[in-house]
C-alpha positions as CSV (number, residue, x, y, z in Angstrom):
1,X,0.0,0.0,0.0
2,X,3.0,2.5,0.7
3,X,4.6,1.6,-2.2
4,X,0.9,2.2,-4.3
5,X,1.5,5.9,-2.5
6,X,4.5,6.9,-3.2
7,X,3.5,6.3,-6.6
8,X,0.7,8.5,-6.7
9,X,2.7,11.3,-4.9
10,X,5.5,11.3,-7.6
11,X,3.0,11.5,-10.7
12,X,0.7,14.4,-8.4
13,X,3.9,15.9,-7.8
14,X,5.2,16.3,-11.7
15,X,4.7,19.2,-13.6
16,X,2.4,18.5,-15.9
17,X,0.8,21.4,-18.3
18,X,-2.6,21.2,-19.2
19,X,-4.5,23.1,-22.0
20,X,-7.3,24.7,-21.1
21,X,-9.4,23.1,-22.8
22,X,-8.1,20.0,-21.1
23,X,-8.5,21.2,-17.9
24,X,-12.4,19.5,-17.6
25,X,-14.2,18.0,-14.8
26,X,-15.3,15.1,-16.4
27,X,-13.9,11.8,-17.7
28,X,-12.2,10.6,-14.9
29,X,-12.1,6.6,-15.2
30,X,-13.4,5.5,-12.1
31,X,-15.5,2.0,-11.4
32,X,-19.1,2.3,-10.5
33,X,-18.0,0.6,-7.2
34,X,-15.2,3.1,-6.7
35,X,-17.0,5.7,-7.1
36,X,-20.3,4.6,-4.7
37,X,-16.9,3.9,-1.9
38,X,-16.3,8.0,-2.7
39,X,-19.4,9.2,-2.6
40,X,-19.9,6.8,0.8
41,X,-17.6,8.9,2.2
42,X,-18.7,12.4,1.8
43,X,-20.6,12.8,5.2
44,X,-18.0,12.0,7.5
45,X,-15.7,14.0,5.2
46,X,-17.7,16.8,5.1
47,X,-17.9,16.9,8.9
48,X,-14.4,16.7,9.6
49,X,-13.7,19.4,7.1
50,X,-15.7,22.1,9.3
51,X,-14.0,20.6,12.1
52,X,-10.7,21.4,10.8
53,X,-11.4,24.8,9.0
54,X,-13.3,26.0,12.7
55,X,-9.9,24.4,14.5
56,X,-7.2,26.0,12.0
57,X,-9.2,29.4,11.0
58,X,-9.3,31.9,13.8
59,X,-12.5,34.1,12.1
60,X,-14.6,30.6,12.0
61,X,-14.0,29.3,15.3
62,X,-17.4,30.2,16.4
63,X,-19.3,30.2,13.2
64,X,-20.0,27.1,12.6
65,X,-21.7,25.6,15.8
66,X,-25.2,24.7,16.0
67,X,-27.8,24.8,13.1
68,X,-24.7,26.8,11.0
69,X,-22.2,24.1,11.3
70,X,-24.9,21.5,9.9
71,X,-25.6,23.9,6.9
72,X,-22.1,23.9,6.2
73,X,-21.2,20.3,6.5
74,X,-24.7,19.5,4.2
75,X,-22.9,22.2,1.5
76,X,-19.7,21.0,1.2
77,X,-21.3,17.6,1.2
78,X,-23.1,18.7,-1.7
79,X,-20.5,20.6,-3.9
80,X,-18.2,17.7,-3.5
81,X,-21.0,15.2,-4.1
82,X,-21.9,17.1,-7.3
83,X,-18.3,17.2,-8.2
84,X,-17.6,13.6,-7.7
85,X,-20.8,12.9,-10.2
86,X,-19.5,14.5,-12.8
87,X,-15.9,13.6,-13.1
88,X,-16.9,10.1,-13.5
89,X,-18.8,11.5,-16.6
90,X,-17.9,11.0,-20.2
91,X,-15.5,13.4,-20.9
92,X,-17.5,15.7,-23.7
93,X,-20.2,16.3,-21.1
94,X,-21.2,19.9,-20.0
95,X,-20.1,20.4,-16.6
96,X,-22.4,23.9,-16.6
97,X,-25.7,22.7,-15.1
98,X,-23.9,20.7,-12.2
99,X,-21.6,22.6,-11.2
100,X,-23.5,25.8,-11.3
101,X,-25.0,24.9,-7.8
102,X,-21.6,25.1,-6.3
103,X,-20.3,27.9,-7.8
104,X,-23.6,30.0,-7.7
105,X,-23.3,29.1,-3.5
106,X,-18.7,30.3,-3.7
107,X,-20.2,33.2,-5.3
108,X,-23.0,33.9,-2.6
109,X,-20.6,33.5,0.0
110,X,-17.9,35.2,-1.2
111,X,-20.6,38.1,-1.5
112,X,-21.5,37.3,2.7
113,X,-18.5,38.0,3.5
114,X,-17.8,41.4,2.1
115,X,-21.5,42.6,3.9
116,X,-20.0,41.4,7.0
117,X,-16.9,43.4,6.6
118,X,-14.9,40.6,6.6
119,X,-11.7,40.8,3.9
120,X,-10.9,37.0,1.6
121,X,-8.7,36.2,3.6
122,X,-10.2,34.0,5.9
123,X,-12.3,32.1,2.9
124,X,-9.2,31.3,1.2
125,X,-7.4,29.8,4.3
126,X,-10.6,28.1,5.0
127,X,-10.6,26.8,0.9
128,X,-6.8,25.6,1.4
129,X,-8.0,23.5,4.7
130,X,-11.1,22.9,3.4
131,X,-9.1,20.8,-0.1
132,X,-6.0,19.4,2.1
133,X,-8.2,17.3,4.2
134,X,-11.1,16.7,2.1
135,X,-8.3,15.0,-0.5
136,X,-6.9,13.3,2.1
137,X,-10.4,11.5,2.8
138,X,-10.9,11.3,-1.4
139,X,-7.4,10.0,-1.6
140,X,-7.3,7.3,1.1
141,X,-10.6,5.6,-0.3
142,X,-9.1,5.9,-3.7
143,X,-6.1,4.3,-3.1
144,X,-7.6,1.8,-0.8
145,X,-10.3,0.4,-3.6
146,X,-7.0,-0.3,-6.1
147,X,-7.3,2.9,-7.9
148,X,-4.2,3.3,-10.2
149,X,-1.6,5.6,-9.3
150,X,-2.4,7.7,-13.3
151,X,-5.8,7.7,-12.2
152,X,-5.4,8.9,-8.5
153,X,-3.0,11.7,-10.6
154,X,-5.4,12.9,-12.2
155,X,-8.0,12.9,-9.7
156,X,-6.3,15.4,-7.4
157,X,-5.5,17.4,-10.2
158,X,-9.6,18.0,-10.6
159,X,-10.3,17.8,-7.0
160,X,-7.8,21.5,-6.7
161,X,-9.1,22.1,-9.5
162,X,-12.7,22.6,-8.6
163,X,-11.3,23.9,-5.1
164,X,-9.8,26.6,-7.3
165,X,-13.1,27.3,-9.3
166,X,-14.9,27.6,-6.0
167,X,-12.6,30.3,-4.8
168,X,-12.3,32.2,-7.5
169,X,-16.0,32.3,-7.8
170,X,-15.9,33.4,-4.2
171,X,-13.7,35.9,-4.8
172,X,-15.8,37.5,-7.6
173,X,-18.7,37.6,-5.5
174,X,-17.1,39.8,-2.5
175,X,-15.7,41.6,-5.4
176,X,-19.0,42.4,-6.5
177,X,-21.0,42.8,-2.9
178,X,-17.7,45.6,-2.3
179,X,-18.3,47.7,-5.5
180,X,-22.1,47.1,-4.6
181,X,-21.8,48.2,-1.4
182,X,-19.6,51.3,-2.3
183,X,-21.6,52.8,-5.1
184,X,-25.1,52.3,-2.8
185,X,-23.1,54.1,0.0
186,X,-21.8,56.5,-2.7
187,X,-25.1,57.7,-3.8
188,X,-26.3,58.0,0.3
189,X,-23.6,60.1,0.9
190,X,-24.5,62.2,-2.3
191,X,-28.0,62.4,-1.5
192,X,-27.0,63.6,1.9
193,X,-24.8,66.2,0.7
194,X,-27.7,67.3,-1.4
195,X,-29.9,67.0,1.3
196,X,-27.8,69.4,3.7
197,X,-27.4,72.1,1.1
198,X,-31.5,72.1,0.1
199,X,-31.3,72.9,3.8
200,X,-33.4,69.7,4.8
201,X,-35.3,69.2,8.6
202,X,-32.9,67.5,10.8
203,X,-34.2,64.0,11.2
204,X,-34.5,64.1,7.1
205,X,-30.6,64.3,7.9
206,X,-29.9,62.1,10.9
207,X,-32.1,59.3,8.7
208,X,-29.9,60.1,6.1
209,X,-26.8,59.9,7.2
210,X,-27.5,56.9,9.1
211,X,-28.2,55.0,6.1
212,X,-24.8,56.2,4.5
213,X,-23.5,55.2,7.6
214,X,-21.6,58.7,8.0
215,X,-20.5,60.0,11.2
216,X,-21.2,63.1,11.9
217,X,-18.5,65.7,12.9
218,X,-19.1,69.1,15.1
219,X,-19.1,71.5,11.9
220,X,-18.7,71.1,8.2
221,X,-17.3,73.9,6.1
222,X,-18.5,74.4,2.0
223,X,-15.6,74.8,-0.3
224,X,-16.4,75.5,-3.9
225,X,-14.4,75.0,-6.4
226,X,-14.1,73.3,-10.1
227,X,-14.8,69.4,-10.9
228,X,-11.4,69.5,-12.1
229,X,-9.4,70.5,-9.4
230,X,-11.2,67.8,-7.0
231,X,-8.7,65.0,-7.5
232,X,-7.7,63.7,-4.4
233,X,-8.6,66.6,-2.5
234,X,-11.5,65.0,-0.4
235,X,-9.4,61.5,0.9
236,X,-7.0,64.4,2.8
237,X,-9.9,66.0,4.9
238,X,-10.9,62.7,6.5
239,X,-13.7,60.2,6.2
240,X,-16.7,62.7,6.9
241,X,-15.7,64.6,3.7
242,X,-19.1,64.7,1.7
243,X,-18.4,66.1,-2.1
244,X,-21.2,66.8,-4.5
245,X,-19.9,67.4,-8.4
246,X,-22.9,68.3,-10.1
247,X,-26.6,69.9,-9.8
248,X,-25.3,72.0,-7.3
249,X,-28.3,74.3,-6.2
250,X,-27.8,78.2,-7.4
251,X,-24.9,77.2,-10.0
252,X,-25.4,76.5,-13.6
253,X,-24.4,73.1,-15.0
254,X,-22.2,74.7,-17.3
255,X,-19.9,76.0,-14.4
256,X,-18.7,72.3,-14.1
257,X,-18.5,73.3,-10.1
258,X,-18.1,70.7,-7.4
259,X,-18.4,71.6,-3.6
260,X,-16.8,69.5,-0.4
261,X,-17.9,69.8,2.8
262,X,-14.7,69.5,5.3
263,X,-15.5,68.5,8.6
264,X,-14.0,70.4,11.2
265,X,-11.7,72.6,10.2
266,X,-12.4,75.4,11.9
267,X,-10.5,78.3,13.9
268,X,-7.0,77.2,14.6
269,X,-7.4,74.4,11.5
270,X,-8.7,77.2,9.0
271,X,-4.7,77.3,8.2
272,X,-4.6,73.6,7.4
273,X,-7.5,74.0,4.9
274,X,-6.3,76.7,3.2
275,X,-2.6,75.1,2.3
276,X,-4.3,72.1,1.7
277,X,-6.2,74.6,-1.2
278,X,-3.1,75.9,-2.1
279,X,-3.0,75.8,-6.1
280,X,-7.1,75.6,-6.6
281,X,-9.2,78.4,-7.2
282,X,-11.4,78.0,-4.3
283,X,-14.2,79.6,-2.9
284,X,-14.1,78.4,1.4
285,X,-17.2,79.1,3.8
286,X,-17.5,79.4,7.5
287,X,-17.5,76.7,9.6
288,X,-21.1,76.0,10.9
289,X,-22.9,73.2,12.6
290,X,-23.2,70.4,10.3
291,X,-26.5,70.3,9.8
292,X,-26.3,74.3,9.0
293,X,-23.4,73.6,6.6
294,X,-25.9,75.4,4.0
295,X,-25.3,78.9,4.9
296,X,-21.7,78.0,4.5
297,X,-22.2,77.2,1.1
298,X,-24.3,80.1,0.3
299,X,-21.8,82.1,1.5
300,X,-18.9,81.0,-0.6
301,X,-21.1,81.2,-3.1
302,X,-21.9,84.9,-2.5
303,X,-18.0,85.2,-2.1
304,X,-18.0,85.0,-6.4
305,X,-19.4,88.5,-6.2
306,X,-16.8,89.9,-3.9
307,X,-14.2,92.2,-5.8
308,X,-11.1,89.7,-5.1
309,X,-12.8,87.6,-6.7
310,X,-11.6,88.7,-10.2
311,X,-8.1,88.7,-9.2
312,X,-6.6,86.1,-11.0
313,X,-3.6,86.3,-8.3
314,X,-6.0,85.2,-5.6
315,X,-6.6,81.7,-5.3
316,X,-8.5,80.8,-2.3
317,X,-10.9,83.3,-0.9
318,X,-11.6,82.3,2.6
319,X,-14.9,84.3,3.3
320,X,-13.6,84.9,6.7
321,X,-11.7,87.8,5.7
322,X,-14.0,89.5,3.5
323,X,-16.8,89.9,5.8
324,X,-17.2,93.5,5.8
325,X,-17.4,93.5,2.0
326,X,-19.7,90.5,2.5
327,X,-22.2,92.9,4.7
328,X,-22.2,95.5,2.3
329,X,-22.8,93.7,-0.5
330,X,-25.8,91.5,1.7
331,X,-28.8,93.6,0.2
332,X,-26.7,95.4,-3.2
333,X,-30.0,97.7,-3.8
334,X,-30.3,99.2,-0.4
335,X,-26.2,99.7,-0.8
336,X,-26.9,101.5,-4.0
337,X,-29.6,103.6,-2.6
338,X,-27.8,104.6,0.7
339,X,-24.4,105.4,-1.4
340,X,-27.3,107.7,-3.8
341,X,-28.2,109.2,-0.4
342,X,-25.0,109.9,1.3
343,X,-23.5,111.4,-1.7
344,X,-26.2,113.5,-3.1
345,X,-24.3,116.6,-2.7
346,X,-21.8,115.2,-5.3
347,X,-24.9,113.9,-8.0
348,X,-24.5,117.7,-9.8
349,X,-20.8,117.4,-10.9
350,X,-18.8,115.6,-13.4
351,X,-18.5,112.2,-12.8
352,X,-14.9,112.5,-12.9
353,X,-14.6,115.3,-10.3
354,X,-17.2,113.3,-8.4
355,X,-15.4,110.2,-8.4
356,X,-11.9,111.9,-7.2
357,X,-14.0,114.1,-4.7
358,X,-15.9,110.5,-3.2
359,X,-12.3,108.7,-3.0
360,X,-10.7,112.0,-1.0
361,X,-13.5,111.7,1.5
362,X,-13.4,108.2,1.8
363,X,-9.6,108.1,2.5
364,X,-10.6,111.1,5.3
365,X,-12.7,109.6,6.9
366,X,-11.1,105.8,6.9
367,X,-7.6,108.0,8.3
368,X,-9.8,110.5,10.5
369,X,-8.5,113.1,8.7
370,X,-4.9,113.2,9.3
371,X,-3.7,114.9,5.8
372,X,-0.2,113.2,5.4
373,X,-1.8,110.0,5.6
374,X,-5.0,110.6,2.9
375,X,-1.5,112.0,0.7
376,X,0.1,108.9,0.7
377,X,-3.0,106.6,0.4
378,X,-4.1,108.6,-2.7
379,X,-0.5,109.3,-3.8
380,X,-1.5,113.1,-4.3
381,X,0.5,116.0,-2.3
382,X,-1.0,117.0,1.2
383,X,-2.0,120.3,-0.7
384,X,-4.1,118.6,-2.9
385,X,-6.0,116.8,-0.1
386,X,-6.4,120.2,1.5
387,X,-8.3,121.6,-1.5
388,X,-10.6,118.4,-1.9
389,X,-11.8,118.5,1.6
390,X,-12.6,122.4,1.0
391,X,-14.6,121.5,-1.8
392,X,-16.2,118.9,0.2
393,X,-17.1,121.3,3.5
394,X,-18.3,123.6,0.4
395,X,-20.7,120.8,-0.6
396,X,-22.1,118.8,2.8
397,X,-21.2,121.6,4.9
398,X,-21.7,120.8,8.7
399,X,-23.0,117.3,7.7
400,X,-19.5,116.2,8.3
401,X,-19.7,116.8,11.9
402,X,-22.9,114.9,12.3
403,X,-22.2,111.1,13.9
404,X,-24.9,109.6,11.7
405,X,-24.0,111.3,8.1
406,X,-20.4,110.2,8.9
407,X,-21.9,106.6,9.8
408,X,-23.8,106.6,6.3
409,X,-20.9,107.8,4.5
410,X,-18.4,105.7,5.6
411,X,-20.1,102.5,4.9
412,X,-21.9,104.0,1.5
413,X,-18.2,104.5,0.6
414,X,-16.8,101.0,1.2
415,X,-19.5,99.2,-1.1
416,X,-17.2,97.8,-3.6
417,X,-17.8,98.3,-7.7
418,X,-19.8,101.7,-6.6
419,X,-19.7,104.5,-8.4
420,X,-21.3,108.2,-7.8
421,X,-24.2,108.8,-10.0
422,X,-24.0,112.4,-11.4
423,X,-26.9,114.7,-12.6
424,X,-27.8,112.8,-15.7
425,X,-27.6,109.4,-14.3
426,X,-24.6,108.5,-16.1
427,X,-21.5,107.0,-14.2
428,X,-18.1,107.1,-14.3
C-alpha cells in the first residue's frame, strides 16, 4: 500500500501542463463501485472538514456551531458530491448545469462575507484546509479500492481544480457585494450632501446619514471650487468629507463646479484647509454646525461676487476675511440707494470730479482726517488733499460733523464696484 503511494505522490507531484481546454471536470475513469466507496464517504468527510477549518481558521472558530455548522457540513457535502458525479462523466459532457450549484453558492458567500466586513482572507485559508483534508479522505478511499496511481494523478488534479473554481467564484462575489456596497453608500452620501445644502429638517438628515453610515463631525465647512481641481482633495480632509460634483443648487451646469464639505476645520485648523487649497481656485465658507453647513455654502457662493474675486492672483478666498465686504454687498439695492443718499451733494458734478471728490473723503474719513496719511494713500500732495476737503465742506457743509451722516458715509463709501451717479444718471 505505501509503495501504491508513493507512486501516486510522484506522478501528483510532476509538472504537468494542461491546455485549457483539457482542464475538464469530467472523464475521470473511475468504477461504478469506486465511485459509490467515494461518494460513501462524503458525510463523514464533510464533517471533519468544518472541524478542521473551525480548528485551523481563527475568524470561524465560532461560526459554525449549531444549526450553522450543519448547513455547512450538508454544503460541502453537496458541492463535492456534485463534483464527484461529474468527473466520472464522459469526458464531452457539459459540466455547466452541475456545477453551477456550487459555484452560484462560492459566489453567494464570497458576497456574505464582504457585507459582514470581513476581507478573503479568511475564505481562502478556509478553501486551502477545506481541499488538504477533504483529498486526504478522497485519496485514502481511492487508493484503498486499487485505484491506479495515473488515475489517483489525475483525480487530485480535478479535486484543486474545482477547489480553485470555487474560490475564484468566491472571490468574484465579494468583489461584486464591495463595489455594490460602495456605489449604494456612494449615492447616500450624495444624496446627503444634497440633502444638507436644500437645507433639509434635521431627522431628514440624521435618517440620512444613518443609512450612508456617516458620522457626523461638530461643523462642516462648503468649499467650492471646479470638478477639475477635486482629485484627491476630499481623501486628505478625513472620512466625513461629503463632495457633490454636479446639480449644485444656485450654480449653472455649465460652471462644471463641485463643492466638499470639510469637517472640522475650523478656527486654529482654517490654516490647514487653506494650504491644503493651495493651487485651486477655491471659494471656502465658514465653519457652521453640520447640519447648518448650507449657509456655508451660500456664502462662498456669494464670495463670487466679492471684488477679489476677479483677481486672477487670488486663489483661495476664505470668506472669513472679507466679511465687511460681504455685509455690504448682503442687500446690493439698499447699498446703491444709501451710497445715492450719502453722496447727493456730489450727483450735480462731473463724474470724474465726483469720483476723485468721493475717493478724497473716503480716504478722510477711513484716516480720520490726518492729511499726510490721505496724501500717501491717494499718492497726491498734502496740498491737494487740502483743497478736496474744502470742496467737500463747500458741498455737505456741517453734515460732516454729524455722527450719523459720517456713519452713512463711511459704509456707502466702502460698497465695492460703486460708483457716484452724477446729474444725468450716467457714471463714471
Amino acid at each position: 500500500m505505501d509503495s501504491r503511494r508513493e507512486e501516486v505522490a510522484r506522478i501528483c507531484s510532476e509538472e504537468t501542463v494542461i491546455s485549457e481546454p483539457e482542464l475538464r471536470f469530467t472523464g475521470l475513469d473511475l468504477s461504478e463501485d469506486v465511485a459509490s466507496a467515494l461518494l460513501a464517504v462524503l458525510p463523514s468527510m464533510a464533517e471533519r472538514t468544518v472541524a478542521a477549518v473551525t480548528g485551523e481558521v481563527p475568524s470561524y472558530a465560532g461560526a459554525f456551531s449549531g444549526r450553522m455548522g450543519a448547513n455547512i457540513e450538508n454544503a460541502v457535502q453537496m458541492a463535492l458530491g456534485g463534483f464527484l458525479r461529474l468527473a466520472v462523466r464522459a469526458q464531452d459532457s457539459d459540466a455547466t448545469a452541475t456545477l453551477s450549484p456550487a459555484l452560484d453558492g462560492a459566489y453567494e458567500l464570497g458576497r456574505g462575507e464582504a457585507r459582514q466586513g470581513r476581507s478573503m482572507d479568511a475564505l481562502l485559508s478556509a478553501y486551502r484546509v477545506g481541499a488538504r483534508v477533504a483529498w486526504r479522505e478522497l485519496s485514502s478511499t481511492a487508493v484503498g479500492a486499487g485505484v491506479p496511481a495515473d488515475t489517483v494523478a489525475r483525480f487530485a488534479e480535478l479535486v484543486f481544480a474545482f477547489i480553485d473554481e470555487l474560490s475564484a467564484s468566491s472571490v468574484a462575489g465579494h468583489a461584486d457585494q464591495l463595489a455594490t456596497t460602495g456605489r449604494v453608500r456612494e449615492r447616500y452620501l450624495e444624496r446627503l450632501a444634497r440633502q444638507l445644502l436644500d437645507g433639509e429638517p434635521a431627522e431628514v438628515l440624521h435618517d440620512s446619514a444613518d443609512k450612508a453610515d456617516w458620522h457626523s463631525p461638530a461643523t462642516l465647512t462648503a468649499v467650492v471650487l471646479a470638478v477639475s481641481q477635486t482629485r484627491g482633495l476630499a481623501a486628505r480632509f478625513g472620512a466625513s468629507t461629503l463632495q457633490l460634483n454636479e446639480d449644485l443648487p444656485g450654480i449653472s451646469p455649465s460652471e462644471s463646479l463641485a463643492v466638499l464639505l470639510v469637517p472640522d476645520l475650523d478656527d486654529r485648523h482654517r490654516a490647514q484647509l487653506r494650504s491644503a487649497l493651495q493651487g485651486r481656485r477655491a471659494l471656502v465658507g465658514p465653519a457652521r454646525p453640520w447640519m447648518l453647513v448650507r449657509s456655508s455654502y451660500q456664502r462662498a457662493l456669494r464670495a463670487r461676487e466679492l471684488t477679489v474675486a476677479g483677481d486672477a492672483t487670488v486663489e483661495v478666498i476664505d470668506t472669513d476675511d472679507h466679511l465687511v465686504e460681504l455685509v455690504l454687498t448682503a442687500d446690493r439695492e439698499a447699498a446703491d440707494d444709501l451710497r445715492r443718499h450719502a453722496l447727493a451733494p456730489l450727483s450735480g458734478l462731473r463724474p470724474n470730479t465726483a469720483e476723485r471728490l468721493a475717493e478724497t473723503l473716503r480716504s478722510w474719513l477711513l484716516h480720520r482726517g490726518q492729511r499726510e496719511l490721505v496724501a500717501a494713500d491717494l499718492f497726491v500732495h498734502p496740498q491737494t488733499v487740502r483743497y478736496r476737503m474744502t470742496q467737500l465742506r463747500e458741498l455737505f457743509g456741517d453734515r460732516l460733523n454729524d455722527p450719523k451722516t459720517v456713519m452713512e458715509l463711511t459704509v456707502a463709501l466702502s460698497v465695492p464696484n460703486a460708483k457716484v451717479q452724477s446729474t444725468d444718471g450716467a457714471t463714471d
